[in-house]
C-alpha positions as CSV (number, residue, x, y, z in Angstrom):
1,X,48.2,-18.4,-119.2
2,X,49.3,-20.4,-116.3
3,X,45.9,-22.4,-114.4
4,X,46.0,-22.8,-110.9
5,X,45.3,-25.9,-109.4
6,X,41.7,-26.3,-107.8
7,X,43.6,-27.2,-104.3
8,X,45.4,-24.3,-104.5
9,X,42.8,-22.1,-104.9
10,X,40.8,-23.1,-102.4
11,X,43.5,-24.0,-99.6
12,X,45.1,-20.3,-100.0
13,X,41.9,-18.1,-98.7
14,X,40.8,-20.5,-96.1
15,X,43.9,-20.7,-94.7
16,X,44.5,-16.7,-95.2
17,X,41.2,-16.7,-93.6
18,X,42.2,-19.3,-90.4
19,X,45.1,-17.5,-89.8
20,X,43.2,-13.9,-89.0
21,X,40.7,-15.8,-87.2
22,X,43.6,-17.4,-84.8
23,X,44.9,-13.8,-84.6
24,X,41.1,-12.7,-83.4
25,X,41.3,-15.9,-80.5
26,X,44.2,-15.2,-79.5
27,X,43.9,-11.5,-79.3
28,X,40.9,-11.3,-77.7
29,X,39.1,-8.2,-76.6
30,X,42.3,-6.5,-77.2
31,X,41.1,-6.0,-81.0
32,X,38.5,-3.8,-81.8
33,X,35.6,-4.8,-83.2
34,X,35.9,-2.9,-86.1
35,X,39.4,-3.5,-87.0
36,X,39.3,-7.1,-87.9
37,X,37.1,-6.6,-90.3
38,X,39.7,-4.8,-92.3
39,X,41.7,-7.3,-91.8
40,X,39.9,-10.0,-93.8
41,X,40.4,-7.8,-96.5
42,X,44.2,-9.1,-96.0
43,X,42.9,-12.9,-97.5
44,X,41.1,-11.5,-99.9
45,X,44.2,-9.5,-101.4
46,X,46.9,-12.2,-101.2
47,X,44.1,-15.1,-102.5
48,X,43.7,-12.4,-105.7
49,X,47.3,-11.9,-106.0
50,X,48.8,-15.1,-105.9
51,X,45.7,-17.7,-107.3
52,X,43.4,-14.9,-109.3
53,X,40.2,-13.3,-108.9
54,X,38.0,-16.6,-108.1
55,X,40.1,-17.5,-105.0
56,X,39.6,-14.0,-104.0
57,X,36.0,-14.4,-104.0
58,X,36.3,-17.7,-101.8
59,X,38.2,-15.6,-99.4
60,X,35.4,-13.1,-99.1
61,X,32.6,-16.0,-98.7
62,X,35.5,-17.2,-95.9
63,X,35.8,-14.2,-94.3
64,X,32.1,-12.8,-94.1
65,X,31.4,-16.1,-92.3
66,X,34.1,-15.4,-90.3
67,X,33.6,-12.2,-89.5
68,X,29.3,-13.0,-88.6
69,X,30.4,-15.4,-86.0
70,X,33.4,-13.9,-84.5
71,X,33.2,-10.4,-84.4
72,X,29.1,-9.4,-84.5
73,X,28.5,-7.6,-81.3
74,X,25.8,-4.9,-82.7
75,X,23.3,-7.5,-85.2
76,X,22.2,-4.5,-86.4
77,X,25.3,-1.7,-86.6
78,X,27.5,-5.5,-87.2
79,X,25.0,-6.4,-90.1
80,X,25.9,-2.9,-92.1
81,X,29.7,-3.3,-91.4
82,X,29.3,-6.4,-93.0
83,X,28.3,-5.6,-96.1
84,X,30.5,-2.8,-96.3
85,X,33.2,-5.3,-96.0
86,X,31.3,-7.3,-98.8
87,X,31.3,-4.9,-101.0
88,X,34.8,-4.0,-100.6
89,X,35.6,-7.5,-100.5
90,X,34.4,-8.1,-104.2
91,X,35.3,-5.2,-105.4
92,X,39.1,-6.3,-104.7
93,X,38.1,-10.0,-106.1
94,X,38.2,-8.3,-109.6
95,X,40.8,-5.8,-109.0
96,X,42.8,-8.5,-107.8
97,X,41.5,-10.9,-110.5
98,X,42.8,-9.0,-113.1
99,X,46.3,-8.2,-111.3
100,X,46.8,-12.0,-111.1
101,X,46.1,-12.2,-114.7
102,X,48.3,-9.3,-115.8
103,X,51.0,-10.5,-113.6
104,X,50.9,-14.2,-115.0
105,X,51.1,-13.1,-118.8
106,X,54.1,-11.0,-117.8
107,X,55.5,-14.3,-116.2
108,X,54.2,-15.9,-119.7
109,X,56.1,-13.6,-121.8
110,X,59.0,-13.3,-119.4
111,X,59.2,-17.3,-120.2
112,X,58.8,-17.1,-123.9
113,X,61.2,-14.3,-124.4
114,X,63.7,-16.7,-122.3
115,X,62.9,-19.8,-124.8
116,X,63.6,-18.0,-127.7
117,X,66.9,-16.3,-126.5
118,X,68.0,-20.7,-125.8
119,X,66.7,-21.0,-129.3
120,X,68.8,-18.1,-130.3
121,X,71.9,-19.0,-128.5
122,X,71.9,-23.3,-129.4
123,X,71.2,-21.5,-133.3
124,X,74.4,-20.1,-132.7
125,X,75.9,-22.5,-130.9
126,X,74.8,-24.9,-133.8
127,X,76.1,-22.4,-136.6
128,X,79.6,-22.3,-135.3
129,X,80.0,-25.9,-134.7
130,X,79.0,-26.6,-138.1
131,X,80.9,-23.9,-139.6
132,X,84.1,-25.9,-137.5
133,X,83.7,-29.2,-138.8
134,X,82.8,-27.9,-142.2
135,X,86.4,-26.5,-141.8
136,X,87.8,-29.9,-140.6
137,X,86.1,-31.8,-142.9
138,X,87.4,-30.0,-145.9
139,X,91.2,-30.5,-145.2
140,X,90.3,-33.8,-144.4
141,X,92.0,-35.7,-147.0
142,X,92.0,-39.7,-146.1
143,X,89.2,-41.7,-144.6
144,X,91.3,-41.8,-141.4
145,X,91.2,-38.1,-141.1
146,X,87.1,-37.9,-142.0
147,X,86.5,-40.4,-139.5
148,X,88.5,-38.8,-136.8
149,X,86.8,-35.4,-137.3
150,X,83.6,-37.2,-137.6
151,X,83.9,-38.7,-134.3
152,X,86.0,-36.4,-132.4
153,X,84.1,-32.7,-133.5
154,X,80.6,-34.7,-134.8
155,X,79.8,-36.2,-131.8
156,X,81.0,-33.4,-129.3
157,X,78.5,-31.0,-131.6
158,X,75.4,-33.2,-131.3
159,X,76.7,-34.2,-127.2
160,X,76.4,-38.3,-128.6
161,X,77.6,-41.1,-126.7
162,X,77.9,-43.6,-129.6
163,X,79.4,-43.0,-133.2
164,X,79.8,-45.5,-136.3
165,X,81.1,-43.7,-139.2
166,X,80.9,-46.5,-142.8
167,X,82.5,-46.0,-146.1
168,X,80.7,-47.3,-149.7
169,X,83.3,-50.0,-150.6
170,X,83.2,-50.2,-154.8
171,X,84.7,-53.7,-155.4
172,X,82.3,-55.7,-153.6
173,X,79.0,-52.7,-152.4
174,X,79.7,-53.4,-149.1
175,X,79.9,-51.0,-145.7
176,X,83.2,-50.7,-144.4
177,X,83.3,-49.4,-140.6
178,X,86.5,-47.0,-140.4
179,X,85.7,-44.5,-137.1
180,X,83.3,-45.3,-134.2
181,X,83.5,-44.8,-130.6
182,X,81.2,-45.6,-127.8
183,X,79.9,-49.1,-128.8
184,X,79.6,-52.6,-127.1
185,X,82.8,-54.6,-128.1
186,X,80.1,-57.7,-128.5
187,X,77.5,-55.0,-130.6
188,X,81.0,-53.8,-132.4
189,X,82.2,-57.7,-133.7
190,X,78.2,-57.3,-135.4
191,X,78.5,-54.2,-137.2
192,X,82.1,-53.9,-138.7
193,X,81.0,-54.8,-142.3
194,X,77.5,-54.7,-143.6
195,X,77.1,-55.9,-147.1
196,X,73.9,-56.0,-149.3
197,X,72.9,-59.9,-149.0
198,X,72.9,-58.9,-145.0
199,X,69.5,-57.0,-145.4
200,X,70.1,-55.3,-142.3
201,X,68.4,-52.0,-141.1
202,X,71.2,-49.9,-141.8
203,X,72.1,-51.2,-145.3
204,X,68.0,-50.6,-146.0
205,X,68.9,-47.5,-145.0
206,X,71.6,-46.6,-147.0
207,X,69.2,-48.1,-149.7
208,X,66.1,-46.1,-149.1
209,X,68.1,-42.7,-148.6
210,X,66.3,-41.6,-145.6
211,X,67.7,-40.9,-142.6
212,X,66.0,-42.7,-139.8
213,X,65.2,-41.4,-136.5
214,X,64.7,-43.2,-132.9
215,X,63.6,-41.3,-129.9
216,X,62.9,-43.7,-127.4
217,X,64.0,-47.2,-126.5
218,X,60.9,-49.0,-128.5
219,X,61.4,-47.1,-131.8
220,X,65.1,-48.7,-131.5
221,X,63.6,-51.9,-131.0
222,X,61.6,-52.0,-133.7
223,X,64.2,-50.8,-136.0
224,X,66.8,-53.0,-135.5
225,X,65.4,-56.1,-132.6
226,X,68.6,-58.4,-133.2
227,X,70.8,-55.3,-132.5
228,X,68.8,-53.6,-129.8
229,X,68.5,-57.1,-127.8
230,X,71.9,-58.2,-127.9
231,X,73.5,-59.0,-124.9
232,X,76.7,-56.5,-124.1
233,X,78.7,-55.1,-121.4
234,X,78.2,-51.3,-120.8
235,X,75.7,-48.8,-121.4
236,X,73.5,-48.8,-124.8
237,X,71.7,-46.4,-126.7
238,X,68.6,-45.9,-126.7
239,X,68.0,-43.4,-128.7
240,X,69.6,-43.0,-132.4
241,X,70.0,-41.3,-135.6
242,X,70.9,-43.5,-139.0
243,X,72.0,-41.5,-141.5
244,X,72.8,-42.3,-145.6
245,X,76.0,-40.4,-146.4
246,X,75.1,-38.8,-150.1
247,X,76.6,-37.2,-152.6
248,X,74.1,-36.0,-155.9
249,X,72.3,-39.4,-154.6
250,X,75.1,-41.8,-154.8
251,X,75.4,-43.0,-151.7
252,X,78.9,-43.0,-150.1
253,X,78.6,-44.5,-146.7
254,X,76.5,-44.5,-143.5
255,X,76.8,-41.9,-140.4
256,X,75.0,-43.4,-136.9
257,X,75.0,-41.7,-133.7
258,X,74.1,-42.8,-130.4
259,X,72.8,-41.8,-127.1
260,X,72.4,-43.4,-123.3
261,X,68.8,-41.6,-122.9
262,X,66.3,-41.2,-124.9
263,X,65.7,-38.0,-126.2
264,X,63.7,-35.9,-129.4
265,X,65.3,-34.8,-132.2
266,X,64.3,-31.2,-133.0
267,X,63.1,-29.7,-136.8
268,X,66.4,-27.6,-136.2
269,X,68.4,-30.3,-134.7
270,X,67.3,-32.3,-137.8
271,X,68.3,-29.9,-139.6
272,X,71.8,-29.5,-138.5
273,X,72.5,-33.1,-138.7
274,X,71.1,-33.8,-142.5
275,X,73.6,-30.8,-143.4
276,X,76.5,-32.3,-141.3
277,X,75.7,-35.5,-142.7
278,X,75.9,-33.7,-146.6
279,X,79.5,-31.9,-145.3
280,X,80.6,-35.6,-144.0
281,X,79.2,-37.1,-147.5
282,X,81.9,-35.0,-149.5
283,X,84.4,-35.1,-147.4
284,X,84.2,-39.4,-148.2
285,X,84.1,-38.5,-151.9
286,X,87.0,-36.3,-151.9
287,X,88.9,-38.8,-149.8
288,X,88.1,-41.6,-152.1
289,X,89.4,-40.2,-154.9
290,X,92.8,-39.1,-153.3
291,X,93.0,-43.1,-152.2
């Protein structure tokens, strides 16, 4: 349930409140004496409504103060009005109370059902794009074709702003860089062949078989420092994915993806890149073996 700030509670019926006592000054004699006290019940109802039953309560202490100094004429015929007005007063605290309650779970619920219908929808969203490149990737028959569906389709699908895309060479178990878009010229002359004497980041990658995941701007530091404090032109990432490209734990080359602002990777976003990552993986095999 939503909580309403301590300011807000307590601001809304005293101002409620202040505004039927300017009425009262400014009015004068021309209001009875009766009639303003019904309306400070008018605080007391939109105090409830909008901040809960407690506000509505500090409108009621509000107003019977009001009320004693402004509009007592009788002490004695005054007094009994006055707790009528109390008791009317509190009795509308908790009706209100629970009003505000109701109507912030429905504003709760109203919220959640909206969440899950995004969920829904980028689920679908998600689906179809993967069902596309899966599609792509599968007539894909050269590494140049691979590459371009990985970059083009991959990174459109995942919204990246970076892409590096590395085959398994056999004669020499290096990492070949054959698609990318996105990166530093200066970062790019760094990263076009990573071989296993480097003992770079991404080739302990490729070796570990886990994918690894930055979110924000230190976890990129602390993966790859040389890299992430290079000196470049343009914009860099600061947020990444580094991916090992297998097939039945061979691996066959290395999928990275880049982006400007740092962001979190979701379980289902997760998901939907380890399976890319497995469609991208067999579309390399199935390349290399038509070279």
């Amino acid at each position: 349930m939503r909580r309403v700030s301590a300011g807000r509670r307590y601001a809304l019926p005293l101002a409620s409140v202040a505004l039927i006592c300017l009425l009262k000054w400014l009015g004068g004699d021309a209001l009875s004496h009766n009639a303003p006290l019904r309306f400070l019940l008018a605080p007391v109802i939109v105090s409830g409504w909008l901040a809960g039953g407690l506000s509505a309560v500090v409108a009621t202490a509000a107003s019977l103060i009001a009320g004693w100094f402004l509009f007592v004429t009788d002490p004695v015929g005054s007094t009994v009005n006055l707790l009528s007005f109390t008791s009317q007063a509190l009795i509308l605290s908790a009706i209100m109370g629970s009003m505000f309650r109701a109507r912030a779970q429905l504003l709760e619920a109203n919220e959640h059902k909206a969440e899950l219908l995004r969920q829904s929808e980028e689920s679908s969203r998600r689906l179809e794009a993967l069902s596309e490149l899966g599609a792509s990737l599968s007539v894909a028959l050269t590494h140049e074709d691979v590459a371009r569906v990985v970059v083009e389709q991959g990174m459109r699908a995942l919204g990246a702003d970076t892409c590096t895309l590395y085959r398994g060479r056999k004669r020499d178990a290096s990492l070949e860089l054959i698609g990318e878009r996105g990166v530093a010229p200066r970062v790019l002359e760094r990263i076009k062949r990573i071989t296993p004497e480097s003992n770079s980041p991404p080739w302990l990658v490729l070796d570990s078989g886990k994918t690894i995941w930055a979110e924000t701007e230190q976890e990129y530091l602390a993966f790859y420092p040389e890299l992430a404090q290079l000196a470049a032109d343009g914009p860099r990432a600061r947020a990444f994915f580094c991916a090992p490209l297998l097939v039945e734990n061979q691996p066959r080359g290395l999928l990275g993806m880049g982006f400007y602002a740092e962001r979190k990777f979701s379980t289902e976003e997760r998901a939907f890149i380890e399976t890319f990552c497995r469609h991208c993986a067999q579309a390399l095999l199935r390349a290399e073996r038509l070279d």
